[in-house]
C-alpha positions, 0 to 999 in steps of 0.5 A, a space after each residue: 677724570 672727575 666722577 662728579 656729574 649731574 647723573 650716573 646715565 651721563 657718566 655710563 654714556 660717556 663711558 660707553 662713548 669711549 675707545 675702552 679696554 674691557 677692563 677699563 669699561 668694567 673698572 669704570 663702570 662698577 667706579 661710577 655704580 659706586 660712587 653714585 650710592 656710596 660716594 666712593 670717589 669723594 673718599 677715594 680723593 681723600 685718600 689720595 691727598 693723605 697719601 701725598 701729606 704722609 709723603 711730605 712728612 717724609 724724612 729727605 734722603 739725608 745721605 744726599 742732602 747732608 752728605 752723610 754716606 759713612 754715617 750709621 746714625 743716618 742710614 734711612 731706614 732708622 726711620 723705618 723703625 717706628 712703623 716696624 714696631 707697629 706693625 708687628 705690634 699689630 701682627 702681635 694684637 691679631 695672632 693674641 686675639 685668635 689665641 684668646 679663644 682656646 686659651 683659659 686663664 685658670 691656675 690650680 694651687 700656687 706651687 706652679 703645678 700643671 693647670 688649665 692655663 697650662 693644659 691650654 697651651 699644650 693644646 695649643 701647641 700640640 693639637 690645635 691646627 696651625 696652633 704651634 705657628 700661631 703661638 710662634 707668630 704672637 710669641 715672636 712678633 711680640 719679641 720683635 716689637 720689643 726690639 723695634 721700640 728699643 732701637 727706634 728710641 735709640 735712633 730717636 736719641 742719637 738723632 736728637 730728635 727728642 729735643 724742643 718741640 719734640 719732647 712731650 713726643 719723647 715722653 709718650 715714647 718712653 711710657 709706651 716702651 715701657 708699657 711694652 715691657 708690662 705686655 711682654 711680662 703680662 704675656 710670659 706669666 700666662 703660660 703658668 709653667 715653672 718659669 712664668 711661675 718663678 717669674 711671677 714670684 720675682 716680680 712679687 719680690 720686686 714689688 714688695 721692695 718699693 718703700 712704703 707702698 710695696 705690700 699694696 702694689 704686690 696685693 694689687 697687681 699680683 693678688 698677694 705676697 706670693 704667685 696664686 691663681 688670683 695672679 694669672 687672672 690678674 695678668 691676664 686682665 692686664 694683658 688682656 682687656 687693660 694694656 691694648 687699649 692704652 697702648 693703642 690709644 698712646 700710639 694714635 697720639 703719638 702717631 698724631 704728634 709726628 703727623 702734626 710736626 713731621 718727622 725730625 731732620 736730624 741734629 
């Protein structure tokens, strides 16, 4: 039925008019009270045509079209993959934005001593309501992320979907894995116990072993040639405010890319 008349007094006779269940007449009803002030239906058109454009972009089945039932590489939902990482990416982003309010990014000495980033976490996990669940939800879900984009980029290499006209794809894929492995780094230092701690020590080593610049990039990143207090605050900066608006900004493009160019049928 198309909601678009000359008043809102028309359509509530019409509706009255009508052999109706109550549900339908009040379903009906608060539909055209809405559409009159916020246009909803104009909105909820466009989301039905969106609905029928995603499910054109959708891959066929290619175990009938192809005939590829003994083919692993093939299987449908590989290509699921893509929207697993996002969503538990997005799980991810929430339980992390509930941690931030009981979380303090403060480090006492540089000898991994307990601090107050620390003593957040054991309150966090021991104290806080529903705070060890919410813990294990980021900690999982990022660990889960990490995993998704990794078979996600296999399948996307297996199925050669990174070929011609598909590669500036490829390479945001590759720099968002990436950035992935920097969020999964930035968020295991943030504990600042013995382990995030050593950790971040291997890192600064890492750093200082690239030719030519290394001191500056160890300075820059881990606040010296050693793990101090100027280290958790710069991961947390990182992990923090830096990454997620990268990392979402690249996986609207990349979400926009396949939009324009479908999904790849494989080679």
């Amino acid at each position: 039925m198309s909601l678009k008349p000359k008043d809102e007094h028309d359509h509530m006779a019409w509706v009255e008019s009508k052999d109706l269940s109550p549900v339908e007449r009040g379903y009906l009803t608060t539909l055209i009270w809405l559409d009159k002030r916020f246009r909803v239906v104009d909105y909820l058109e466009i989301l039905e045509n969106l609905y029928y454009k995603v499910n054109l972009q959708m891959p066929k089945s290619h175990t009938e079209q192809y005939n590829l039932d003994n083919k692993f590489w093939y299987w449908y939902p590989l290509y699921s993959l893509g929207f697993f990482s996002l969503l538990a990416y997005i799980v991810a982003s929430v339980s992390g934005g509930l941690l931030g309010f009981y979380y303090t990014p403060g480090a006492v000495g540089a000898t991994g001593d307990p601090s107050m980033a620390y003593e957040q976490i054991e309150f966090i996990m021991t104290q806080l309501n529903f705070g060890y669940m919410l813990r294990s939800i980021h900690r999982w879900s990022a660990q889960v992320m990490t995993a998704a984009v990794f078979l996600h980029m296999l399948r996307v290499y297996f199925t050669g979907a990174y070929k011609e006209p598909r590669e500036v794809n490829w390479l945001i894929g590759i720099v968002l894995i990436s950035l992935t492995m920097v969020f999964g780094y930035s968020g295991y230092l943030l504990t600042w116990d013995q382990l995030a701690f050593w950790a971040s020590q291997i890192g600064v080593e890492m750093a200082l072993s690239i030719p030519l610049i290394g001191e500056w990039i160890a300075q820059l990143i881990f606040g010296g040639f050693t793990p101090n207090p100027a280290t958790l605050q710069r991961m947390y900066i990182l992990h923090v405010f830096f990454l997620p608006f990268i990392v979402t900004a690249l996986i609207a493009i990349h979400i926009g890319i396949v939009w324009m160019q479908g999904i790849a049928e494989p080679h």
